[in-house]
C-alpha positions in Angstrom: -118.7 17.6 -93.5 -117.9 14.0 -92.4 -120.5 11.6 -92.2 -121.0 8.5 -89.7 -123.0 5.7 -88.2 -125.6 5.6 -85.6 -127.3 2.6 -84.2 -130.7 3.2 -82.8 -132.4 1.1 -80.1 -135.8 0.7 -80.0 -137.9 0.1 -77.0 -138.1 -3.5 -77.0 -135.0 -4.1 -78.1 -134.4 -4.0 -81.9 -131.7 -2.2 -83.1 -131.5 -0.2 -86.6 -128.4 1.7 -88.1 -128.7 4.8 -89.8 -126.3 7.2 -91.4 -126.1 10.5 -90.1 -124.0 13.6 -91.2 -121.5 16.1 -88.9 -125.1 18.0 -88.2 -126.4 14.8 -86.9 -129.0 14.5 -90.0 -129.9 11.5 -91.8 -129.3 12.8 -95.9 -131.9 11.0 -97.8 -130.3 8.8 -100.4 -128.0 6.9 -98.3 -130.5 5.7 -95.7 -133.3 5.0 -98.7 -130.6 2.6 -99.5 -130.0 0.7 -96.0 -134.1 1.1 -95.5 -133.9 -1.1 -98.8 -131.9 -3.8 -96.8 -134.0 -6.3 -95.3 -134.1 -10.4 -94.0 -130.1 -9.4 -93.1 -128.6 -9.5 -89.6 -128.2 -6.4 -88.0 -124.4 -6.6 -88.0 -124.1 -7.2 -92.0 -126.3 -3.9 -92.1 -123.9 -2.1 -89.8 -120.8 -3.4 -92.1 -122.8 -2.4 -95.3 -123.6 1.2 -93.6 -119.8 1.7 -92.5 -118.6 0.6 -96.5 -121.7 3.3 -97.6 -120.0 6.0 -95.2 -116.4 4.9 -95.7 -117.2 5.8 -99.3 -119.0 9.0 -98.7 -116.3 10.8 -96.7 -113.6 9.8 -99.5 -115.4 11.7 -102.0 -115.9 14.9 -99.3 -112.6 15.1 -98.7 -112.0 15.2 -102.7 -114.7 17.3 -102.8 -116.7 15.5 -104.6 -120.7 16.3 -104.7 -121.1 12.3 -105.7 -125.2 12.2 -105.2 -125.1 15.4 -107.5 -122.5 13.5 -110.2 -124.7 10.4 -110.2 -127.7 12.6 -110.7 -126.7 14.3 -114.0 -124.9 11.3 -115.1 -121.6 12.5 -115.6 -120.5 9.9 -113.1 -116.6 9.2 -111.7 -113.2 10.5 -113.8 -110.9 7.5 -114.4 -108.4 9.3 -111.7 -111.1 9.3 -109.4 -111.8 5.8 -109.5 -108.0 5.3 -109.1 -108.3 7.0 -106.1 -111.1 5.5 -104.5 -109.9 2.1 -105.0 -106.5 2.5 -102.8 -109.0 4.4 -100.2 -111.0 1.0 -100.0 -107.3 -0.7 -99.7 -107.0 0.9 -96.4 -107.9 -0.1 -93.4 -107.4 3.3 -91.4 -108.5 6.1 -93.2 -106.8 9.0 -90.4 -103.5 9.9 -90.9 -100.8 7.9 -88.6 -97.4 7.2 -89.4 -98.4 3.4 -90.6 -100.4 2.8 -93.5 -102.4 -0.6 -93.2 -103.9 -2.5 -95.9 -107.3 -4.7 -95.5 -107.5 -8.1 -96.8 -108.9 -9.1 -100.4 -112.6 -11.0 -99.6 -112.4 -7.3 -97.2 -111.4 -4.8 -100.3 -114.4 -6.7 -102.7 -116.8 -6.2 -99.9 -116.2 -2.4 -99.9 -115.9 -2.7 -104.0 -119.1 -4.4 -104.7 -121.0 -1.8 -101.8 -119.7 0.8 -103.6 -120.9 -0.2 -107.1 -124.3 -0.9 -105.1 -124.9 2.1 -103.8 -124.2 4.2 -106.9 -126.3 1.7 -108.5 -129.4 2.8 -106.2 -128.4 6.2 -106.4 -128.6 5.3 -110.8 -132.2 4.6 -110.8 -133.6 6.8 -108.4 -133.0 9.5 -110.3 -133.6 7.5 -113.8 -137.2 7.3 -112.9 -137.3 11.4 -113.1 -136.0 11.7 -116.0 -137.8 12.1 -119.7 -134.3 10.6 -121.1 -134.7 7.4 -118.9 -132.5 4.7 -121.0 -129.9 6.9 -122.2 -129.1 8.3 -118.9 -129.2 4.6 -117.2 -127.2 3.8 -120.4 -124.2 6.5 -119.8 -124.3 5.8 -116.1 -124.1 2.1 -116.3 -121.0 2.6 -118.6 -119.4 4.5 -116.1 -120.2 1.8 -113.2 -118.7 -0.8 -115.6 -116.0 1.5 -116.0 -115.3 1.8 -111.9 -115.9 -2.9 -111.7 -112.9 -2.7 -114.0 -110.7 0.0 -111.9 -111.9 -2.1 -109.0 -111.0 -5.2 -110.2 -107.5 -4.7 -111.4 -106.9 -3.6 -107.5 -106.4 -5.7 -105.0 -106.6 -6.0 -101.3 -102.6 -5.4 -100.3 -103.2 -7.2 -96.8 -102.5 -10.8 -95.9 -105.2 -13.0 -97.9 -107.7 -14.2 -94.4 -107.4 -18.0 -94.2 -110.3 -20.4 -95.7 -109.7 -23.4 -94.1 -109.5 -24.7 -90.6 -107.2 -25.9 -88.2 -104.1 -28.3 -88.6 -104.5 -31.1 -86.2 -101.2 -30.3 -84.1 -102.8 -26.3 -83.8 -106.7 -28.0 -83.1 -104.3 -30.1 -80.1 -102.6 -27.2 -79.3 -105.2 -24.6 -78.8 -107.1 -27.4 -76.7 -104.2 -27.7 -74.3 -103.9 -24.1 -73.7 -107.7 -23.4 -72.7 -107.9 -26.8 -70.7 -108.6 -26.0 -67.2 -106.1 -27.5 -65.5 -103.0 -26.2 -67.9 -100.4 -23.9 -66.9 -100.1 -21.8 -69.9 -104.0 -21.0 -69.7 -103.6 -16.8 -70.0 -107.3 -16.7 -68.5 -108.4 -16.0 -65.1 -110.1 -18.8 -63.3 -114.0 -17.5 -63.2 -113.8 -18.1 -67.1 -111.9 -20.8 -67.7 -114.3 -23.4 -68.1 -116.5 -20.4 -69.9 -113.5 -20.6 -72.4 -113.3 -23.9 -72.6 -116.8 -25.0 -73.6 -116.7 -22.3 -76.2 -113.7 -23.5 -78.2 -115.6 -26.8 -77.7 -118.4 -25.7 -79.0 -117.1 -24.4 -82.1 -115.2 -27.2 -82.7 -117.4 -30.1 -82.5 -120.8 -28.6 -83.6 -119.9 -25.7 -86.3 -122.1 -23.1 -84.5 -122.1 -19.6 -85.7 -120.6 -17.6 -83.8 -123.8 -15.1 -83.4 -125.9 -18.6 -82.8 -123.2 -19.1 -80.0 -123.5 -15.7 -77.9 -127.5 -15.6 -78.6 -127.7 -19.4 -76.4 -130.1 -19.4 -73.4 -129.3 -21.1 -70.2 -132.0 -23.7 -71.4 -130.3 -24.2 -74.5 -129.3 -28.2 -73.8 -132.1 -30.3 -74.9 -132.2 -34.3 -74.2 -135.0 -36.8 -75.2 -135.3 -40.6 -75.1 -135.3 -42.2 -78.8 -136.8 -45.9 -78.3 -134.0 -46.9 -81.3 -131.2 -44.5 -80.3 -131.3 -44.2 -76.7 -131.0 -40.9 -75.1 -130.4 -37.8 -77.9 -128.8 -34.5 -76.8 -129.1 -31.3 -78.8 -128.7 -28.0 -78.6 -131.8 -25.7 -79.7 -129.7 -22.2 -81.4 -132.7 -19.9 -81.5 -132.8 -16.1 -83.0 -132.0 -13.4 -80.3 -135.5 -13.4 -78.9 -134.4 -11.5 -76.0 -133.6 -7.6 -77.5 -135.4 -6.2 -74.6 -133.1 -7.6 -72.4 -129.9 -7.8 -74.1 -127.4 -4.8 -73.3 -124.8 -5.4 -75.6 -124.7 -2.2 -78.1 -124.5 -4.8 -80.9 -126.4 -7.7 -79.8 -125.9 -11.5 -81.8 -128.5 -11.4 -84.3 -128.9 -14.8 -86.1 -128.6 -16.0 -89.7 -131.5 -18.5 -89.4 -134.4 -19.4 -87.1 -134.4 -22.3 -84.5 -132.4 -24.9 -85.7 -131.4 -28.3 -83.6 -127.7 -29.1 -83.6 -127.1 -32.8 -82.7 -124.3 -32.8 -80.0 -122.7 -36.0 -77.4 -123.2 -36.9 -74.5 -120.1 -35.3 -73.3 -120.4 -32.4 -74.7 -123.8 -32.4 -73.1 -122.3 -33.0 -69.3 -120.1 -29.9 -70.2 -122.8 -27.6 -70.4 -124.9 -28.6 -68.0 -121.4 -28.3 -65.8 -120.7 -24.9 -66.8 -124.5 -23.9 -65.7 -124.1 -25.4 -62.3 -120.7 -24.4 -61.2 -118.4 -22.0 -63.7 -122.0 -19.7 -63.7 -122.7 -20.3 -60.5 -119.9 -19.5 -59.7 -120.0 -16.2 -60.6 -122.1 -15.5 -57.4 -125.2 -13.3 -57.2 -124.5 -11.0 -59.7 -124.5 -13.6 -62.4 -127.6 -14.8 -61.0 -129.1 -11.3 -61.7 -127.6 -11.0 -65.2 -129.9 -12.2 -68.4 -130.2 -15.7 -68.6 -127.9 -16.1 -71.6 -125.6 -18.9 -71.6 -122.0 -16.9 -71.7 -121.2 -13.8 -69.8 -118.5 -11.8 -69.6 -115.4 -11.3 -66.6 -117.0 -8.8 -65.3 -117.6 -8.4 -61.2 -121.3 -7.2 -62.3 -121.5 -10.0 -65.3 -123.3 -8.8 -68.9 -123.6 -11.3 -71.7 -120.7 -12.1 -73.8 -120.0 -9.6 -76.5 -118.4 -10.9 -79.8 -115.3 -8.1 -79.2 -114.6 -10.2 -76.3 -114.5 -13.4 -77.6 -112.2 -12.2 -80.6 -110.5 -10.9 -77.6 -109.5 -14.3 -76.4 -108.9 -15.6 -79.8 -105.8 -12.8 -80.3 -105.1 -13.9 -76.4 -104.6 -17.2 -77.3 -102.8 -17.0 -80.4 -99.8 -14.8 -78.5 -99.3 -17.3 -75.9 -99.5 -20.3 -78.2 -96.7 -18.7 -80.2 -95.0 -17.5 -77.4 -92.4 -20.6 -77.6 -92.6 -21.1 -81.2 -94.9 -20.4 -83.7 -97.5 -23.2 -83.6 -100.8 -21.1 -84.4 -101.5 -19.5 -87.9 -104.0 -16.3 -86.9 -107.1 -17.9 -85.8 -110.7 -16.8 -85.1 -114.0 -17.9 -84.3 -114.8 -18.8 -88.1 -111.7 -21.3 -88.4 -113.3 -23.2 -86.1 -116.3 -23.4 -88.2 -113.9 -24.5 -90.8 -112.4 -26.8 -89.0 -115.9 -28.7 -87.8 -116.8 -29.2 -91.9 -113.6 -30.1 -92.5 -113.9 -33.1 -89.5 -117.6 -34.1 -90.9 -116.1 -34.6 -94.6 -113.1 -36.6 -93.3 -115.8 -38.8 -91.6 -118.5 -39.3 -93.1 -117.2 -41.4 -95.8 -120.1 -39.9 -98.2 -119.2 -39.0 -101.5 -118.6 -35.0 -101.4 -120.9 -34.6 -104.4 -123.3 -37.6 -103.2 -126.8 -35.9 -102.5 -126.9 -37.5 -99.0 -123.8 -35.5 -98.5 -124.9 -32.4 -99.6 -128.0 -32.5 -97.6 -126.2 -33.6 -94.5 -123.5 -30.8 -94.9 -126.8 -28.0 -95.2 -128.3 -29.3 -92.1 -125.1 -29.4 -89.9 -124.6 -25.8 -91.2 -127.6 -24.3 -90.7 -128.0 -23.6 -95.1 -131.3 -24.0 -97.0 -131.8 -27.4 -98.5 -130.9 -25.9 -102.0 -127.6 -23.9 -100.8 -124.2 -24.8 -102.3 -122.5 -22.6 -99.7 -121.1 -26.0 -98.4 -118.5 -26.1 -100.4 -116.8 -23.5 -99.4 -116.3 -25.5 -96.3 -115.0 -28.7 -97.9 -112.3 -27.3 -100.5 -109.6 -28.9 -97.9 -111.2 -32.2 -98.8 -109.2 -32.0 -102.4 -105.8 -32.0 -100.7 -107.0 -34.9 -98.1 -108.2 -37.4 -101.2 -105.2 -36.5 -103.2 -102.8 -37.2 -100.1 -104.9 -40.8 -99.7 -103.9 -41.3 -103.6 -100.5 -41.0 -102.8 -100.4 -43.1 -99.8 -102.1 -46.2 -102.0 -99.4 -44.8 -105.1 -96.6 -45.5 -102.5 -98.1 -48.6 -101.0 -98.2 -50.0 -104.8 -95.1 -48.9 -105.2 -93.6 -51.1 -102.1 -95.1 -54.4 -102.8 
């Protein structure tokens, strides 16, 4: 028995993941789990489903009755846990002749689903049972047992980069998607599509699910009597299920939120709308009115596999010469955008204004502190200022 995921689309739109077995039956425990998942973006729930499955096939193929072990709390043998921490190492479970390892943040992901799920599974069943504490007790020893076994493995892939783009690969990657430029690897009808994405990412920080859920409409401008004319961009939720025939549509973080963007940037958009769209003919015309679609003769919104699509695109031409690019994606850019607004600003990182600022530009409640993430780079920039004004002390 092999178990698997199956995304469900309901009439107007809304999708739902469930786990289903080789019989094409939902078992109970594993979907009472995802059921439990809420106020989360449909794609986290598919990732969370595939770690839940990922981990439910390792222990039928060591046959394994882990619902059953977790119910008479006799839990996981050490030798077990041994082996279902290399199984979360591994980014293809079939058997090929290459054996590929996942990334760290990637193996504590599966880890910390794993511990989750048994978790769940741990007090379920406690609420049967006349010997309540000392069965959550002996299972919660075990689970502490499995963090430790967990922890003391690592992901054996290449640790994925946290910081953004070096200013000769932000130049570089802008000369390759430019229009005009000869090592462009795109076909013309999506050039300019290409470029105002990159653009996008760069000087506004936009999620990358914000990015792909954008309406036509999306460009907003109003006069300010002190400021002059504003431009923004209004990132709404995918309101537009019903419509959307991508299999895993964009599904926003956050509701409406106005990103502040320039002028120019502003005349891009509205310059993609009325010729790289329009060019597109008829059948873009008939297509949903979201802002990106895809190369397609019969055009379909942009899917997120085909934008990661272009980033591997563009990081084998601009190494093709020599290596210029370090692996990029859309997230880097994101990076890349906080990093720019710290360099800036001239706030004090840990200056209230600064914080407050940094949650607004990124979409973050006012009381997040997942901003700083997004500035560590801003340690190496102040310490290579100190040395400039050590050397220029130095000189005099």
């Amino acid at each position: 028995m092999t178990f698997y995921c199956k995304i469900l689309v309901l009439p107007h739109g809304e999708r739902h993941v469930l786990i289903c077995d080789s019989d094409e039956l939902p078992p109970i425990y594993p979907n009472t789990y995802l059921a439990a998942v809420f106020n989360q973006a449909f794609r986290t729930k598919l990732i969370r489903a595939k770690r839940v499955v990922n981990l439910l096939n390792w222990s039928v193929d060591l046959k394994i009755d882990l619902i059953e072990r977790i119910k008479s709390g006799e839990g996981l043998l050490f030798g077990e846990m041994e082996s279902l921490a290399y199984r979360l190492c591994l980014k293809n479970t079939k058997s090929t002749d290459t054996v590929e390892y996942v990334n760290q943040s990637n193996f504590l992901g599966r880890g910390r689903e794993a511990v989750k799920f048994l978790t769940h599974l741990m007090r379920k069943f406690a609420e049967t049972r006349r010997d309540e504490q000392s069965y959550k007790d002996k299972v919660t020893q075990n689970l502490c047992e499995l963090q430790d076994v967990l922890a003391s493995n690592r992901g054996r892939g290449v640790k994925s980069v946290r910081e953004g783009l070096s200013h000769t690969e932000r130049l570089h990657l802008l000369s390759l998607v430019a229009e005009d430029s000869p090592s462009n690897p795109f076909q013309l009808r999506v050039r300019q599509r290409n470029a105002l994405i990159i653009r996008l990412l760069l000087q506004t920080g936009i999620r990358i699910s914000e990015l792909l859920a954008l309406r036509s409409d999306c460009c907003k401008k109003e006069f300010d009597i002190e400021y002059g004319m504003q431009y923004f961009l209004k990132a709404d939720e995918n309101l537009y299920l019903d419509e959307d025939p991508r299999s895993i549509p964009p599904d926003a973080k956050t509701k409406t939120r106005i990103i502040p963007i320039s002028e120019g940037l502003a005349e891009m958009i509205e310059q993609y709308i009325a010729v790289g769209r329009r060019y597109r003919g008829r059948e873009a015309r008939k297509a949903p009115a979201y802002l990106f679609l895809s190369s397609d003769k019969k055009p379909k919104p942009l899917s997120y596999s085909s934008v990661l699509y272009m980033f591997e695109r563009l990081e084998i031409v601009g190494n093709s010469g020599r290596k210029v690019l370090s692996p990029i994606f859309p997230h880097r850019l994101r990076y890349t955008f906080f990093e720019d607004v710290v360099r800036v600003s001239n706030l004090d990182p840990k200056s209230e204004e600064f914080k407050q600022v940094s949650r607004y530009l990124g979409g973050w409640s006012s009381t997040s502190e997942q901003y700083k993430h997004y500035a560590m780079k801003q340690i190496r920039y102040m310490a290579h200022l100190s040395l400039q004004k050590l050397h220029e002390a130095a000189t005099n």
